[in-house]
C-alpha positions as CSV (number, residue, x, y, z in Angstrom):
1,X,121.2,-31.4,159.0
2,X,123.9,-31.0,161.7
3,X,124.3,-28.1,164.2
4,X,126.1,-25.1,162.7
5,X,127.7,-24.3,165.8
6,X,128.8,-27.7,167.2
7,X,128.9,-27.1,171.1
8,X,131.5,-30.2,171.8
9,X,134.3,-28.0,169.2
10,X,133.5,-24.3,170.2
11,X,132.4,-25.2,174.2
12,X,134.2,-28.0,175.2
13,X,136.1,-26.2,178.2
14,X,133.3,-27.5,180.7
15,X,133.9,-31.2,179.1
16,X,138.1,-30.8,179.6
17,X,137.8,-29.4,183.2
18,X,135.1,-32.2,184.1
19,X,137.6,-35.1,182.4
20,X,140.3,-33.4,184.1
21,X,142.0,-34.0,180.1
22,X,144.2,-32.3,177.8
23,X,142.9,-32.7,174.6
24,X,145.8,-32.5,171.2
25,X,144.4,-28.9,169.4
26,X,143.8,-27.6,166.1
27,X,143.0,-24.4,163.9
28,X,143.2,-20.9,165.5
29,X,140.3,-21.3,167.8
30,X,142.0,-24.7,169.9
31,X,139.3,-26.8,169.3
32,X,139.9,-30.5,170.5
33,X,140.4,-32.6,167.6
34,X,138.4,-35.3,168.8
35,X,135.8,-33.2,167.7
36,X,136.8,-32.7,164.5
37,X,134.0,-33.4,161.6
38,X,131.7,-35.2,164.2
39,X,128.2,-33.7,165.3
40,X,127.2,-35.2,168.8
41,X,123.7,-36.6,168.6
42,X,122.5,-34.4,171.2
43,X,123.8,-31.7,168.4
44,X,121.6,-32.9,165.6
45,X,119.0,-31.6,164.4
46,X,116.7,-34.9,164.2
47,X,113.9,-35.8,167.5
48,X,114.9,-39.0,166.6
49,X,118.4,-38.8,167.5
50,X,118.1,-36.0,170.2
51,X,115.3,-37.5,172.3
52,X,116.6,-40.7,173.1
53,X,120.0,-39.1,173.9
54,X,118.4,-36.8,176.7
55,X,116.6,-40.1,178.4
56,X,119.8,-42.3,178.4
57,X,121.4,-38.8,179.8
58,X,118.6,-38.7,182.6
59,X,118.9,-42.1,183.3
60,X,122.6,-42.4,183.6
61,X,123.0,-39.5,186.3
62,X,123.2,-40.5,190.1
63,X,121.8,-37.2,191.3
64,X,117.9,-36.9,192.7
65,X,117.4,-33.9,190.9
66,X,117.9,-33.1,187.2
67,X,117.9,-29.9,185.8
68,X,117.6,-28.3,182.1
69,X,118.2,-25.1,180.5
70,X,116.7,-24.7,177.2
71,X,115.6,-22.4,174.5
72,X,112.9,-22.2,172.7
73,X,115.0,-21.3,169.6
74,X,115.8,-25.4,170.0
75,X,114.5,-28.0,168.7
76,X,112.8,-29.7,171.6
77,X,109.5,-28.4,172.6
78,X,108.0,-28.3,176.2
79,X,105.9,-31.1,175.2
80,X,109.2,-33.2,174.3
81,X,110.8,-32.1,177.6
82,X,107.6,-33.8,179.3
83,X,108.2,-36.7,177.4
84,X,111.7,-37.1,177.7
85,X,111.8,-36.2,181.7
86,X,108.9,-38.8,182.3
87,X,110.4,-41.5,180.1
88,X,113.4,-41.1,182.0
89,X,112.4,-41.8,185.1
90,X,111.2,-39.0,186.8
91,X,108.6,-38.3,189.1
92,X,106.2,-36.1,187.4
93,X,104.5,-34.7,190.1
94,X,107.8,-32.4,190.5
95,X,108.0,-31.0,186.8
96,X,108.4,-27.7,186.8
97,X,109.0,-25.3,184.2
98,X,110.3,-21.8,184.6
99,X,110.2,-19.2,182.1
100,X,112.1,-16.5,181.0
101,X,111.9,-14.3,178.6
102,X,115.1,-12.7,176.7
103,X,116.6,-10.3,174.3
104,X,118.2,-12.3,171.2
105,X,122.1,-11.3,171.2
106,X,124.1,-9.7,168.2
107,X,125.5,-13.3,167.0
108,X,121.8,-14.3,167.0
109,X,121.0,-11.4,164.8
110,X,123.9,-11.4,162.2
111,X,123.3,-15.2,161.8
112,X,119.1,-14.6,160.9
113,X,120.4,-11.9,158.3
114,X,123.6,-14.1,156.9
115,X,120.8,-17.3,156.6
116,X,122.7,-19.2,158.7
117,X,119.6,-20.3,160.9
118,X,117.5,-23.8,161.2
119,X,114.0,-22.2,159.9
120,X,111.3,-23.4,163.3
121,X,107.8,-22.5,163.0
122,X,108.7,-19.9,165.9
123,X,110.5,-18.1,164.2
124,X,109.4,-15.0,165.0
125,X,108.5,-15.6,168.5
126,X,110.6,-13.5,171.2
127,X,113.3,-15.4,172.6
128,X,112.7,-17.2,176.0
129,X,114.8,-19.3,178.1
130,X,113.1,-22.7,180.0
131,X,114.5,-24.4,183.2
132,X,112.8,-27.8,183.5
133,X,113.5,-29.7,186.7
134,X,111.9,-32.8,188.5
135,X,113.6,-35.3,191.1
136,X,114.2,-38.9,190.2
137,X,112.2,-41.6,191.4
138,X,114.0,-44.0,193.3
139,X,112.8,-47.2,191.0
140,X,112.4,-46.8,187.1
141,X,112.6,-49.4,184.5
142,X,114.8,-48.2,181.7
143,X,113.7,-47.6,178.7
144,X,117.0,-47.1,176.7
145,X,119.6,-49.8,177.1
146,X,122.2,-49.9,179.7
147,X,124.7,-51.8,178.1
148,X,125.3,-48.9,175.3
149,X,127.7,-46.6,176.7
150,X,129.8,-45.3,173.2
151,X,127.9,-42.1,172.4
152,X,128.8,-42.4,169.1
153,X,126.1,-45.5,169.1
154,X,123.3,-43.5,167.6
155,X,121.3,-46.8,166.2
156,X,118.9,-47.6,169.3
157,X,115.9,-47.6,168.2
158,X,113.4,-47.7,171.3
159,X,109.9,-48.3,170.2
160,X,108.2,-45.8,173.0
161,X,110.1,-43.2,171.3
162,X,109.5,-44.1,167.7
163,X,105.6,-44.3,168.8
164,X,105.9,-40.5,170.4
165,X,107.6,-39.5,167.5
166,X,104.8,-40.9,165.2
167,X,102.0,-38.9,166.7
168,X,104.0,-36.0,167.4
169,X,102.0,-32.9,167.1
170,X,103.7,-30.6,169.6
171,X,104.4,-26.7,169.0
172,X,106.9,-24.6,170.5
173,X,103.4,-22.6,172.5
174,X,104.5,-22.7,176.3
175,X,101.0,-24.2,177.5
176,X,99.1,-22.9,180.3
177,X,99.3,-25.4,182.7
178,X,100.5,-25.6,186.9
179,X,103.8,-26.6,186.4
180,X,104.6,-23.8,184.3
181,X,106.1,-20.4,186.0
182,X,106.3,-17.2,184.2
183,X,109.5,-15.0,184.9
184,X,106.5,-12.4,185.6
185,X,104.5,-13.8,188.1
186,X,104.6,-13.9,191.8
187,X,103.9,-17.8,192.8
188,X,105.0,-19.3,195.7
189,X,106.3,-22.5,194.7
190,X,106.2,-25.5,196.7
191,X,109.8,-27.4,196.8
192,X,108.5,-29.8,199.5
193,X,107.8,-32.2,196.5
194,X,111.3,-31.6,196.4
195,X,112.8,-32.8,199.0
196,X,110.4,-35.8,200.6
197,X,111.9,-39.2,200.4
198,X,110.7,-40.9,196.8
């Protein structure tokens, strides 16, 4: 099943001011028509596709730090973030999670009562947003292959994954463990992990 709401068609300004481009437009809502008919892998609705998109994304940035926003209306779990951060490369004595919890909006709402919703076994669970982040280490061993760099090359199969994906038990609970940190609670966070040399 593909995304309902694609994000490349219906938020692709970020992608045209980043490219600098100025993308031919079509229908009443401008959408590029590059993106016409295709779902993006990170758009799908498949681990199997998703996951390995989200290391190759980790792996390809230059920066030290990599940070993402997430919901737990997704289909990623905090268990698949872990995975997917530490397969990429990244040092997991930084992971961090931050939680925070949020009202679902009216477009939310009228889409649950029109059915037009991917069913998750958290359903009913409030809304909450996640912010992972962890810095890079300076030496990793890729585990997707560099030489792939069409994004419409969805047929890596990368036998780590495929073996995560096997035993994959994971549920959309936030666990209770020290890297996680509750919108609610008054931590003091150490960044020093942060910022030493790797």
């Amino acid at each position: 099943m593909s995304a309902s709401v694609r994000y490349s068609s219906f938020y692709h300004l970020w992608n045209t001011l980043v490219e600098n481009s100025r993308p031919e437009l079509f229908g009443k809502t401008m959408k590029p028509v590059n993106t016409k008919g295709y779902t993006e892998p990170l758009e799908r609705n498949h681990k199997e596709d998703v996951i390995p998109k989200f290391i190759r994304l980790i792996e390809n940035t230059k920066a030290k730090y990599v940070m993402f926003s997430y919901s737990n209306k997704s289909l990623l779990t905090v268990d698949d973030f872990r995975f997917v951060f530490e397969q990429a490369g990244c040092d997991m004595k930084t992971f961090r999670l931050f939680v925070k919890g949020h009202a679902m909006n009216s477009q939310n709402v009228i889409a649950r009562k029109d059915g037009n919703t991917i069913e998750r076994e958290n359903d009913e669970d409030d809304l909450v947003e996640y912010v992972f982040m962890a810095r890079k280490k300076a030496r990793h061993i890729r585990v997707t292959n560099p030489n792939i760099n069409d994004a419409r090359n969805d047929n890596e199969v990368i036998q780590v994954i495929e073996n995560y994906l096997d035993g994959d038990n994971s549920t959309y609970t936030v666990p209770q463990a020290p890297y996680v940190i509750h919108d609610d609670q008054i931590v003091p966070v150490d960044f020093t992990s942060f910022t030493k040399a790797a």
